[in-house]
N, C-alpha and C positions, 0 to 999 in steps of 0.2 A: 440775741439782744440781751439788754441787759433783765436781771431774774425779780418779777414781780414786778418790771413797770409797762404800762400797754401803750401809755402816751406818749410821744416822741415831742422833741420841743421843736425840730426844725425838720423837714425835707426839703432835698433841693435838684436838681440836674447840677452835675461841673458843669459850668458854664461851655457852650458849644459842645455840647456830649447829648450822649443820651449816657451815662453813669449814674447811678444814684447815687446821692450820700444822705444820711439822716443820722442828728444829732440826738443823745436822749442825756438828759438828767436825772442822777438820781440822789438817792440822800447821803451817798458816798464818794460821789466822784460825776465827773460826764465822760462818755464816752461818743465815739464817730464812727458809722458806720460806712463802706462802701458796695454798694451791688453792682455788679457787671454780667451783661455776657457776655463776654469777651472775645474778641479778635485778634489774631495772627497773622505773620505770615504764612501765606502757601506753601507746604513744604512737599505734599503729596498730593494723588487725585481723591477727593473727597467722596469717600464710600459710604457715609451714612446717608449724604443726600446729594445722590450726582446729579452734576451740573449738566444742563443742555446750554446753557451761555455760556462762552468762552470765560475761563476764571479770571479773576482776579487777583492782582497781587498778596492781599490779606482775604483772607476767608475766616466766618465764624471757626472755633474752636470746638461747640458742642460743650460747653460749660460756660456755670451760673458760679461766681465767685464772689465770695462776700468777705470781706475782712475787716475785723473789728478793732478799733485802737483807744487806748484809753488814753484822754486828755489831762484827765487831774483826779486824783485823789484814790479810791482803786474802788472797782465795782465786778460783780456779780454774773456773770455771763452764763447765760445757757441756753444750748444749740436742741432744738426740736424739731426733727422732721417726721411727718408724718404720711405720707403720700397713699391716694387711695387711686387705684389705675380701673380704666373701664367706667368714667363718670362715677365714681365712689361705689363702684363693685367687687372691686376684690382690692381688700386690704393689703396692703405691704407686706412680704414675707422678708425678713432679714437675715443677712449670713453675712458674719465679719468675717472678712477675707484675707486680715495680718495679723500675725502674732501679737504687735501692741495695740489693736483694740485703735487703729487708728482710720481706718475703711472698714466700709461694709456695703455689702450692694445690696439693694431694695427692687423685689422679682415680684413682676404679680400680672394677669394676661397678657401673657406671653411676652411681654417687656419687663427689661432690668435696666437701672444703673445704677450709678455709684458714688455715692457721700465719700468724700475724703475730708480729715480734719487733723488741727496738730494737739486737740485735746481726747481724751481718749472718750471711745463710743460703747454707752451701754442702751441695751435693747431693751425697751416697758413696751411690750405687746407690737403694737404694729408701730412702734414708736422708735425711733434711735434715737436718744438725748444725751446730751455730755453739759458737762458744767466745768467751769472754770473760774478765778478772781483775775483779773486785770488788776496792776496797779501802773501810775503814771509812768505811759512812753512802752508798754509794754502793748503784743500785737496777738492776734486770734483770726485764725479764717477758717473755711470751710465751702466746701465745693459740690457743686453738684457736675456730674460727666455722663454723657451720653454718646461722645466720642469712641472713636474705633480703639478696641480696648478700656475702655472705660478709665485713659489716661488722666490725671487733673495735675494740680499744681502739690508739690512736694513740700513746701512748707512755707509758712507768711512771705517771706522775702519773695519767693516765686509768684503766690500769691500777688501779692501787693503790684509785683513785675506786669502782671499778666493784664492789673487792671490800670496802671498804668499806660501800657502799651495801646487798651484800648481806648484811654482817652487821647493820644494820639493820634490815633486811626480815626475817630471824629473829628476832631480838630482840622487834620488834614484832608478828610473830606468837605467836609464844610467851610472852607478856605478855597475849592474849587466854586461855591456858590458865586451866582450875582447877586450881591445885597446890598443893595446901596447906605451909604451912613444914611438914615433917615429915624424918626422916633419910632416908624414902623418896622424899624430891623430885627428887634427880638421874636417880637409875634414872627414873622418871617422865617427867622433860625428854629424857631423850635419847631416852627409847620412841617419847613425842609425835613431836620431830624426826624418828627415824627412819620412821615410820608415815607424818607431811607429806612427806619426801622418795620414798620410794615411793610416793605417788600423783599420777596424773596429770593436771594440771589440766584441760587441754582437756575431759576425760570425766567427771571426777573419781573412776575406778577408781585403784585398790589393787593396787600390784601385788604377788605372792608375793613375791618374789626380785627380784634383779637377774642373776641369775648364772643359769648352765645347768652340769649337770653336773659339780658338785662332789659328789665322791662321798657316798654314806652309807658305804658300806662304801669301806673304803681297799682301793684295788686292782680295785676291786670292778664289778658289774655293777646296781649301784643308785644309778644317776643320772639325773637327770630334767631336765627345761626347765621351769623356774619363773616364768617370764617374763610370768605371765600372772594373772588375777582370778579367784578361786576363788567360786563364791557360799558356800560354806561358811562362808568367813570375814565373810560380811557382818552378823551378826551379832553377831560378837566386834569387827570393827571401829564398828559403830554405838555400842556397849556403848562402848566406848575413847572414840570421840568425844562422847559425849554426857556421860561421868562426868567429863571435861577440860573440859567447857564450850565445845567445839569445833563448835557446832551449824550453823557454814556449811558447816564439811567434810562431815558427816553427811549437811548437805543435799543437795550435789552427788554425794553417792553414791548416797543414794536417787532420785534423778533419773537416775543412769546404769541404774540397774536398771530403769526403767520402761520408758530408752530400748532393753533387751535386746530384739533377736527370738528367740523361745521355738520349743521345738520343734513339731511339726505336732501333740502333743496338747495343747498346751498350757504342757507345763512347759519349763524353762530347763536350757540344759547344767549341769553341775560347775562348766565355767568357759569363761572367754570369751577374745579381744584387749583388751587394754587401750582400744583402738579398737572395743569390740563384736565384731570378727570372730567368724566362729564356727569356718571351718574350723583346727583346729591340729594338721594333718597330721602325724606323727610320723615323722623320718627319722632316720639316724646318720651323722656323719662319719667314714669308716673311717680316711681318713689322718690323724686327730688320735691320738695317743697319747693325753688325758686329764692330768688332773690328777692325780701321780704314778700314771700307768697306768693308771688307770681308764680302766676301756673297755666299753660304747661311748658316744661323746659325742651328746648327744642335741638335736637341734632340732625343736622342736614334743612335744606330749605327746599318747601314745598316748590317755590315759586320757578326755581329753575329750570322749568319744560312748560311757564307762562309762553304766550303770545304779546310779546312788547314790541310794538314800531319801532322805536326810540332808537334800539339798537344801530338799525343803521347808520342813521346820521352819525351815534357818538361814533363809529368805527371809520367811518370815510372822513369826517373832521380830522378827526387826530392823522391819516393817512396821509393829509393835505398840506398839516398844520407839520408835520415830521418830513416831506415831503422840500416843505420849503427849505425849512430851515435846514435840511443837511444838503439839499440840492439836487438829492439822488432818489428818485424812484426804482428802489429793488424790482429786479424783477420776478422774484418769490412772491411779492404782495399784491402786485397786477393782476390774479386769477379773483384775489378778494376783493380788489376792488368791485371787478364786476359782478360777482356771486351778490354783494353786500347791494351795487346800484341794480341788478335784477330781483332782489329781495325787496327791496325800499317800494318798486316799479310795481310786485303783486300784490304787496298788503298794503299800501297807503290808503285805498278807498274802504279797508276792512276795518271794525273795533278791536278792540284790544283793551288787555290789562291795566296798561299806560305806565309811567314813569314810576309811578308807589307801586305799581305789582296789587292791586284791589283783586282781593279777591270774591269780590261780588261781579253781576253780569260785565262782557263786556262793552265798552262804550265808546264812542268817536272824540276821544281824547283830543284836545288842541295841540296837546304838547307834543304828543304822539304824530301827529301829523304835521309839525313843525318840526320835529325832527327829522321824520321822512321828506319834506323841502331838502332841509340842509344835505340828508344822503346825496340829495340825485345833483344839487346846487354842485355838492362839492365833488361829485362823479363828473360831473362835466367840467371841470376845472382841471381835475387830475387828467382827462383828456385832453384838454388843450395843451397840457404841460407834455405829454406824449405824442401832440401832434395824428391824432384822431379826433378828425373832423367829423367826421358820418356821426362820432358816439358822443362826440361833445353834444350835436343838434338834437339828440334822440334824448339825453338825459335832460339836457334843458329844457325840450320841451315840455317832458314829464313833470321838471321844480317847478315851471310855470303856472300848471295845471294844478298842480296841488296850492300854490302859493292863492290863487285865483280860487279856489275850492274854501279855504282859511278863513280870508275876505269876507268871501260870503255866509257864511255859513259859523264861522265861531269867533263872531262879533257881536254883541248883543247891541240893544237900541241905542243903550247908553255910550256906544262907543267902546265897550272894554271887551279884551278878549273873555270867555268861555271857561271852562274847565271843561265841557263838554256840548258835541252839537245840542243835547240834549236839556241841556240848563244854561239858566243864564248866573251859575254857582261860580264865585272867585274860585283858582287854583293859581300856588304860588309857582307852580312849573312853568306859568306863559314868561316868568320874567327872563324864559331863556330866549323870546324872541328878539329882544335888544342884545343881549349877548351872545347871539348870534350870528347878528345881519341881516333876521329877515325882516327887521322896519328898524328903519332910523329914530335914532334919539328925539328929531323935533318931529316926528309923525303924532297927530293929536291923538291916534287910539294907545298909541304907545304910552302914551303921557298919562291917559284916562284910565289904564292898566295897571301901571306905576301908582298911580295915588291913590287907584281906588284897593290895592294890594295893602299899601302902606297905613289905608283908613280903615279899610272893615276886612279884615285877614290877620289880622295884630292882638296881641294881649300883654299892654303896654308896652309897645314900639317893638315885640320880636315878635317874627313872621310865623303862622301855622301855615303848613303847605296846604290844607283846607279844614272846611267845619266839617266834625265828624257825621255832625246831626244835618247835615246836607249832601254824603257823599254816601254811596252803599260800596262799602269796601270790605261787605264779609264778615267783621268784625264789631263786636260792642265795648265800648268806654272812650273817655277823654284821652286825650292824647296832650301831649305839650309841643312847646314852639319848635319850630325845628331850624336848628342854628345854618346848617347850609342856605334856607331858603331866606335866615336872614342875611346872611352876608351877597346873596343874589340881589336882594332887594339895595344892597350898598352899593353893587357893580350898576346896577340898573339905575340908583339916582344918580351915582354919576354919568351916566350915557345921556340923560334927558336933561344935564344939566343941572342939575340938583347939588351941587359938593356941598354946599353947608349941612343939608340934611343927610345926606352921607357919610362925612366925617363924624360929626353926630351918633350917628348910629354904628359906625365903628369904632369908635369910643365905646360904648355903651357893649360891644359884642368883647371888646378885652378885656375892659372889667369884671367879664361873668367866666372867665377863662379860671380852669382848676388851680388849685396853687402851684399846681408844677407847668401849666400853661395849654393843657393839654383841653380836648373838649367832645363830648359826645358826639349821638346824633343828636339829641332834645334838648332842652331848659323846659325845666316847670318854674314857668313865674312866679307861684302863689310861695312854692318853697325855696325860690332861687337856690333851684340843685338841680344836675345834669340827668338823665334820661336816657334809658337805651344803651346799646354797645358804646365800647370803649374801650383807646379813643379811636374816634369816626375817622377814618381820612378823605371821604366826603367833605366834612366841616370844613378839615385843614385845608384843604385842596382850593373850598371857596373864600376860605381865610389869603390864601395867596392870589389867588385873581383881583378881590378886590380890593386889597391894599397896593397891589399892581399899579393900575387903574388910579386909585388916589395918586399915586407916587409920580406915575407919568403926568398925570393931569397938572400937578403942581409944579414938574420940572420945567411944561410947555407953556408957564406962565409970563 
């Protein structure tokens, strides 16, 4: 960027991309920059990260391409890279690799790749920097390759190609979405994009986050490693792909699940590798300070060999919900079905974790056992669709039981659900029983659930999933609002009938959207700034459901 200024005057996404560009000013000239990682055509089999989904026509490249052009007047450019590998354990070791000082590869445990640039590279310590003047209409890039061979682009023009092609490659992905003209289209596009960029093609998992360890609590001792594919979410992802008309991505997800190896009972972690792995040992790096001091930084998550019910339901939903909409029940999937409805069958009368993964005792979660409803619900559906009667009768009996079990038991006086048998504590997880199925929109507990979510669970109209000073979740400090359970809480006033206060409040949830639209897990109200990894595709995921939801509801007007 340009030399001596830190403030940028504009960032943006090209529109329908995920591209960056950002403008700076300086007291010489402006300049524009663009970031890519760029995509291609398939030209070969992809050996840095083979594919177990059938490939696709364009595949990542394995390069970060940035090119810089000057607008007016001439400015100051200079390229600093500095990369530390191993969570900033071993610095960069550099070796220019061409006689004009134009590459150089940066080695450091036991990974290398390679800075390519059209200005020449000199090395300050673990630093390669170069500097150059721009003046008006003249161009500069700079590449980073991680590619077989550690290929990049050969000079601007190539450059400039490569990042062109891949706003293309956006454009015409997201030209296959359903997005209706609507005022809720943008939020919508960028959800899509952001959802396609966090998944991975090779597998076609989804991953949480990109980030690790941004805290929820500032300062604080609640940060996680996000890095990874929850099955929870593979439900609200199917839901997302398949309301967008996004039905290849849907497919390669449901294909990554089958490809899961499940535990020795049968059932599937919480969450996996992106790559399937299953171990995700949980360690901290004590010499990291954190993101303003949050401490400690975390690699790998503890939680993934928790006991969560929840599980099953989100894997037989999406089963059902995939099921319909393609029309075909694989028969690779059918052994998971039942693994998942015999899993649901043993643990639903057990405690557990629950949906936040608490790591304090376990408890008889509502949500937990709402979702284990939905497992056996929608097991006996998947069997009627298969024409198994004996295992339709046996799973419904089972939803029945448990549905009957809810009722009783994680209902408080007042009519509203539970967070747990054991309190009569709001938790913002029951608002998955309306979007669900398992009580109707004018059911009155439903309703007393809803408003009493939306009155004492709130800090100034956005939803906390619960009070920390009423929940033992292992952990100490404040927490902020958490945006998925607000936007739950949008899908849920619309179910009860609520649109004004819906719309309302989705309003209120784009407004607080990053400038580039993108959105955590959290909001802290007090500082209106985002919270936690980023960005979430949780958030996004409930950012498309219930503008969904609004969108239908208005069409059927």
């Amino acid at each position: 960027g340009p030399f001596g200024i830190n403030v940028p005057t504009a960032r943006a996404y090209i529109a329908g991309t995920n591209v960056l560009t950002t403008t700076w000013h300086t007291p010489s000239g402006w300049v524009l920059v663009h970031d890519a990682l760029t995509m291609g055509p398939r030209r070969a089999p992809d050996t840095v990260t083979p594919h177990t989904r059938p490939p696709a026509d364009d595949d990542a490249e394995h390069l970060l391409v940035r090119v810089v052009e000057c607008l007016e007047g001439s400015v100051d450019i200079e390229m600093v890279c500095e990369p530390a590998f191993d969570y900033g354990r071993a610095p960069a070791e550099w070796t220019v690799v061409d006689g004009a000082g134009h590459a150089a590869d940066a080695s450091g445990a036991g990974q290398t790749f390679r800075l390519s640039t059209d200005m020449a590279i000199g090395i300050e310590g673990s630093a390669a920097v170069a500097r150059h003047t721009l003046s008006q209409g003249e161009q500069a890039f700079c590449a980073v390759s991680w590619a077989e061979g550690l290929t990049g682009p050969t000079d601007a023009d190539d450059a400039d190609e490569r990042i062109a092609t891949t706003v293309r490659f956006w454009r015409d992905w997201l030209s296959r979405a359903r997005i209706p003209d609507h005022p809720l289209r943008a939020p919508l596009e960028r959800s899509a994009l952001t959802i396609k960029g966090l998944t991975y093609m090779p597998t076609g998992a989804t991953v949480a986050a990109l980030t690790t360890s941004l805290p929820e609590t500032p300062g604080g001792e609640r940060n996680w490693d996000y890095r990874y594919t929850w099955m929870r979410d593979t439900t609200f992802t199917l839901q997302a792909l398949h309301y967008l008309n996004l039905d290849w991505e849907a497919e390669e997800f449901m294909q990554f699940l089958g490809d899961l190896k499940p535990n020795a009972d049968g059932g599937l972690q919480i969450m996996y590798g992106i790559d399937g792995r299953r171990d995700l040992t949980e360690s901290t790096r004590e010499e990291l300070s954190g993101y303003e001091g949050a401490h400690p930084v975390r690699i790998g998550n503890g939680a993934f060999d928790q006991r969560q019910n929840d599980v099953y339901g989100a894997v037989l939903d999406s089963l059902l919900l995939h099921t319909r909409r393609s029309k075909h029940l694989p028969r690779r999937l059918w052994p998971l079905v039942e693994s998942q409805a015999a899993g649901a069958t043993a643990t639903w009368a057990e405690p557990d974790q629950g949906i936040w993964e608490a790591r304090g005792a376990p408890q008889h979660y509502v949500s937990s056992k709402l979702m284990s409803w939905v497992a056996l619900d929608r097991a006996a559906r998947l069997a009627v669709i298969r024409q198994d009667s004996a295992l339709e009768a046996k799973w419904r009996a089972t939803a029945d039981e448990i549905r009957d079990d809810i009722l009783a038991r994680g209902v408080s006086e007042g009519g509203v659900l539970r967070q747990h048998y054991d309190t009569d504590a709001l938790d913002a997880s029951t608002l998955l029983a309306p979007l669900f199925g398992f009580l109707p929109g004018d059911d009155e507990r439903m309703r007393n659930t809803v408003d009493a979510i939306a009155e004492d669970l709130t800090e100034r109209g956005y939803v906390l999933r619960y009070r920390t000073g009423e929940t033992d979740d292992g952990l100490s400090g404040k927490e902020g609002t958490f945006l998925i359970c607000s936007y739950w809480l949008v899908s849920a006033l619309m179910i009860v009938g609520e649109t004004e206060r819906a719309t309302a409040l989705m309003e209120r949830l784009l407004r607080i959207a990053s400038p580039l639209g993108l959105y955590a897990e959290e909001f802290e109200v007090d500082r209106a700034r985002h919270l936690g990894n980023f960005p979430q595709a949780f958030s996004h995921l409930a950012l498309i459901e219930a503008a969904g939801r609004i969108i239908v509801a208005e069409r059927l007007e």
